[in-house]
C-alpha positions as CSV (number, residue, x, y, z in Angstrom):
1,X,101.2,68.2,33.9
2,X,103.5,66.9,37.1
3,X,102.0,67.6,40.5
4,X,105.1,68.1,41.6
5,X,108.7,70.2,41.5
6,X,112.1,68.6,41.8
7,X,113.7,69.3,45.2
8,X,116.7,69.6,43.3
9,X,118.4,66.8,45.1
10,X,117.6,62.8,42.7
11,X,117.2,60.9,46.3
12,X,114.9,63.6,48.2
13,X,113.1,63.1,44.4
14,X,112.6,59.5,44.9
15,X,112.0,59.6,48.5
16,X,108.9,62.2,47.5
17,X,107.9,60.4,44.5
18,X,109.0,63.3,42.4
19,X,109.5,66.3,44.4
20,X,107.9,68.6,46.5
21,X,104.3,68.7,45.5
22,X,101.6,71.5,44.1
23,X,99.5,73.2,45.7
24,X,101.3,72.0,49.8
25,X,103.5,73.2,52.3
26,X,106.1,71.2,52.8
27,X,108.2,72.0,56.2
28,X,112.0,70.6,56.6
29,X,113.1,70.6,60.6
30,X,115.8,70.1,62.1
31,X,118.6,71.6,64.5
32,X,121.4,73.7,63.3
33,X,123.7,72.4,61.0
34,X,121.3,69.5,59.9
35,X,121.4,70.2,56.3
36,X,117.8,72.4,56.2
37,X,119.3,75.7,53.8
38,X,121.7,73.7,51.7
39,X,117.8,71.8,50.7
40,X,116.1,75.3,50.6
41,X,119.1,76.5,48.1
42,X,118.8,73.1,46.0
43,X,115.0,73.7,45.2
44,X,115.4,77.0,44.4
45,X,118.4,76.5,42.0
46,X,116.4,73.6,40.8
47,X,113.4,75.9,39.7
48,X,115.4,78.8,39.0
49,X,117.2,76.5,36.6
50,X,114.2,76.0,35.2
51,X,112.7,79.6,34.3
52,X,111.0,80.2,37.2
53,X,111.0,82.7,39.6
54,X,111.7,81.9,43.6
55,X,111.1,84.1,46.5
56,X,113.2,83.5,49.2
57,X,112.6,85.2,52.4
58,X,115.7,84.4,54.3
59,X,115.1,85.2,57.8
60,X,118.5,84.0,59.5
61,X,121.0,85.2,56.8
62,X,121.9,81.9,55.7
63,X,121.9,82.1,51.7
64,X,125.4,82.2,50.8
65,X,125.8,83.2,46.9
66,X,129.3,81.6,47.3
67,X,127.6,78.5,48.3
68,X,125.1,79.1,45.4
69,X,128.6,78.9,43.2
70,X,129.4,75.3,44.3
71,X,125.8,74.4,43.3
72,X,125.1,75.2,40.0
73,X,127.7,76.4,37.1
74,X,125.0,78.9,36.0
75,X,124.9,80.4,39.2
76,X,123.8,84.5,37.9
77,X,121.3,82.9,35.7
78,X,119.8,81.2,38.6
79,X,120.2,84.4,40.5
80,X,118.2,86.9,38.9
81,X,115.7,84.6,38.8
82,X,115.6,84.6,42.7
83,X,113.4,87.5,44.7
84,X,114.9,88.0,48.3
85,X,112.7,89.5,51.2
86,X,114.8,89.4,54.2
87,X,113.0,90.4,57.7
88,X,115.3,90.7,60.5
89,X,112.4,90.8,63.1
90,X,109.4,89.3,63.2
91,X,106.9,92.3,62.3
92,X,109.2,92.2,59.5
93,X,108.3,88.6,58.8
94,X,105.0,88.9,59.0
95,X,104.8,91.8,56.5
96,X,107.0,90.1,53.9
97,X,104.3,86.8,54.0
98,X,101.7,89.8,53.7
99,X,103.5,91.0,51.0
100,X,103.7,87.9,48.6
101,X,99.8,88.5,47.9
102,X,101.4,91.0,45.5
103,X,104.8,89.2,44.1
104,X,102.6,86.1,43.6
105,X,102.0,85.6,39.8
106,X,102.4,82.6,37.1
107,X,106.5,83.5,36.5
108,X,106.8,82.4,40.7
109,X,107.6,78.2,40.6
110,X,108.5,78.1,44.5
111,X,107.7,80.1,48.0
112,X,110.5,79.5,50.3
113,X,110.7,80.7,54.0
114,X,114.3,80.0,55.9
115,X,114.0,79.6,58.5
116,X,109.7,80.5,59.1
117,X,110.4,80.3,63.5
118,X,113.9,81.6,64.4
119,X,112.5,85.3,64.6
120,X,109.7,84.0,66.2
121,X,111.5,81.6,68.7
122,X,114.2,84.7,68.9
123,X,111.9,87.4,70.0
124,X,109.2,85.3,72.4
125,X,112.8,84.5,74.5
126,X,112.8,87.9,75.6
127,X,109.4,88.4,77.6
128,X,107.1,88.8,75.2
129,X,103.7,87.3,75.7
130,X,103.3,84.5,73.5
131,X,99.9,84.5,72.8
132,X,100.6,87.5,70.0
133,X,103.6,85.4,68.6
134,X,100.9,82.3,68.6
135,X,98.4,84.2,66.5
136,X,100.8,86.0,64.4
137,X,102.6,82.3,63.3
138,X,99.3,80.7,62.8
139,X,97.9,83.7,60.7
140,X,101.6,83.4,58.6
141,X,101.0,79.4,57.9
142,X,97.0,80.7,56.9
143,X,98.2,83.0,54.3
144,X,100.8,80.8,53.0
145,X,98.0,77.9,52.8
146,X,96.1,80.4,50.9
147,X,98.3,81.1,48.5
148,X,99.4,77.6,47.8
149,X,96.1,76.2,47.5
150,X,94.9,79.4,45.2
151,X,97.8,79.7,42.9
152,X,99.4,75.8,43.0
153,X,102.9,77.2,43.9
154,X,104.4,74.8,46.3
155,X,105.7,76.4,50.0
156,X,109.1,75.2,51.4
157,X,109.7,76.0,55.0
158,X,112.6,75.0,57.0
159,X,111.7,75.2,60.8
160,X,114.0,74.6,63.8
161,X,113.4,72.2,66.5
162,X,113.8,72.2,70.6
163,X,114.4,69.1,73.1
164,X,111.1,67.7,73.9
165,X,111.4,65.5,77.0
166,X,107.3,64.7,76.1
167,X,108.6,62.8,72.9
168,X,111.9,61.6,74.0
169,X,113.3,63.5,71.1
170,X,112.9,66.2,69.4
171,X,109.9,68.8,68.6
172,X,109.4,71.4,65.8
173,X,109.3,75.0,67.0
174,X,105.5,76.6,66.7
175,X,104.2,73.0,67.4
176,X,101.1,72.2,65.6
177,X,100.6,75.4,63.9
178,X,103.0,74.2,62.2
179,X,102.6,70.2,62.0
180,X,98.9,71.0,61.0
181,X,99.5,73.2,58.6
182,X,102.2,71.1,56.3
183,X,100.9,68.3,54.4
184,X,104.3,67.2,54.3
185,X,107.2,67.3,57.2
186,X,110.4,66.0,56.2
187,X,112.7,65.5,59.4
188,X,116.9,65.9,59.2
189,X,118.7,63.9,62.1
190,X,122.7,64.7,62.2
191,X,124.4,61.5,62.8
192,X,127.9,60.7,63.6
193,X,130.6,60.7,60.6
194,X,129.4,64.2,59.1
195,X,125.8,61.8,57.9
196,X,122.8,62.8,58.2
197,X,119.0,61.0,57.7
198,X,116.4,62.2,56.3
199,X,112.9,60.9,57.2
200,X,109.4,61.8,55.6
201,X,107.4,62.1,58.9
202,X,104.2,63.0,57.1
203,X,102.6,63.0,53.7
204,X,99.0,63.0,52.6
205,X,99.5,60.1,50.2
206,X,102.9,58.9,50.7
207,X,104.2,56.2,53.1
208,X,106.0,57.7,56.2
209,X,108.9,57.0,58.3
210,X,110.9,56.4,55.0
211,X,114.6,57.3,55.4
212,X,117.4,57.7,53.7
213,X,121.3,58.3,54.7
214,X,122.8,61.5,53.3
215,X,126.1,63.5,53.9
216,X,126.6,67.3,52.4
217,X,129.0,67.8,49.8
218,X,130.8,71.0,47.7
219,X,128.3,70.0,44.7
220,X,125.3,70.1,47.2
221,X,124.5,66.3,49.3
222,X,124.8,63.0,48.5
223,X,122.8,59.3,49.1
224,X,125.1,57.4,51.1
225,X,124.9,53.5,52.0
């Protein structure tokens, strides 16, 4: 029995040695337009294709069933087998991630949460004390841990990133509730030309700071160079 799902994309498979793994969050970041849903939609159609169910809890409104059309020819097969939960605050959030303690059972292949810190980055903007948020976030990556160490159902989050003049770069939002919490954090860096790169910043048993050139595509994305 594999250890692991396709991400529904052959190079992200080979940079992973297979695919996402079992039993692991896995955490894509990346700013806007880097190429973090069109991933989250390949691994769902990926293990949709493949029987099983997916929930998707779609925070930003960004899963596009016309997009879905371009990416598989079976697209309402692959769409029934796909549970939406779609918050549009972050009490909302929080009770959908509550709630998969009672969707969870051996027909779900995948847990995805797009993006898991734009309601939470959204709503801390305007005032709120962010100690709450803080606790909140952490107790959201704690149940998701639990259930994919319990039940062996591989977590996809896609998380959005802020200029960090500390690294000269880039930084994921929710910091290391975040970093710590993903076994494995999978950067997207727009380039010029429409590319984009891909780099494995963290795996437990994988080599990191592997990359590879990508561009996005009608069919989904594409190895390039």
């Amino acid at each position: 029995m594999s250890d692991r799902i396709s991400a529904g994309c052959g190079f992200l498979d080979e940079l992973l040695h297979g695919g996402y793994e079992l039993g692991a969050i896995t955490a894509i970041f990346g700013p806007a337009g880097s190429g973090k849903t069109n991933l989250a939609m390949l691994a769902a159609v990926a293990c949709a294709d493949n029987g099983k169910k997916v929930i998707y809890i779609d925070t930003e409104g960004g899963f596009s069933v016309e997009r879905l059309k371009q990416l598989c020819s079976n697209h309402e097969k692959v769409f029934e087998n796909i549970v939406f939960l779609t918050p549009t605050t972050f009490e909302e959030q929080k009770k959908s991630i509550e709630k998969l303690k009672t969707l969870v059972d051996q027909k779900i292949g995948l847990i995805i949460v797009d993006t898991i810190s734009m309601l939470y980055r959204f709503e801390r903007k305007i005032g709120e004390e962010s100690g709450e948020f803080n606790r909140d976030l952490s107790m959201q990556v704690a149940q998701l841990t639990e259930i994919t160490r319990k039940k062996n159902i591989p977590v996809l989050l896609t998380n959005q990133v802020y200029s960090s003049f500390q690294s000269n770069g880039v930084s994921m939002v929710g910091g290391d509730i975040l970093k710590y919490g993903s076994k494995c954090l999978i950067e997207l860096v727009p380039l010029a030309g429409g590319k984009r790169k891909v780099v494995l910043r963290k795996h437990r048993s994988l080599p990191v700071d592997t990359e590879v050139l990508f561009v996005i595509v009608e069919k989904g994305v594409e190895k390039v160079g």
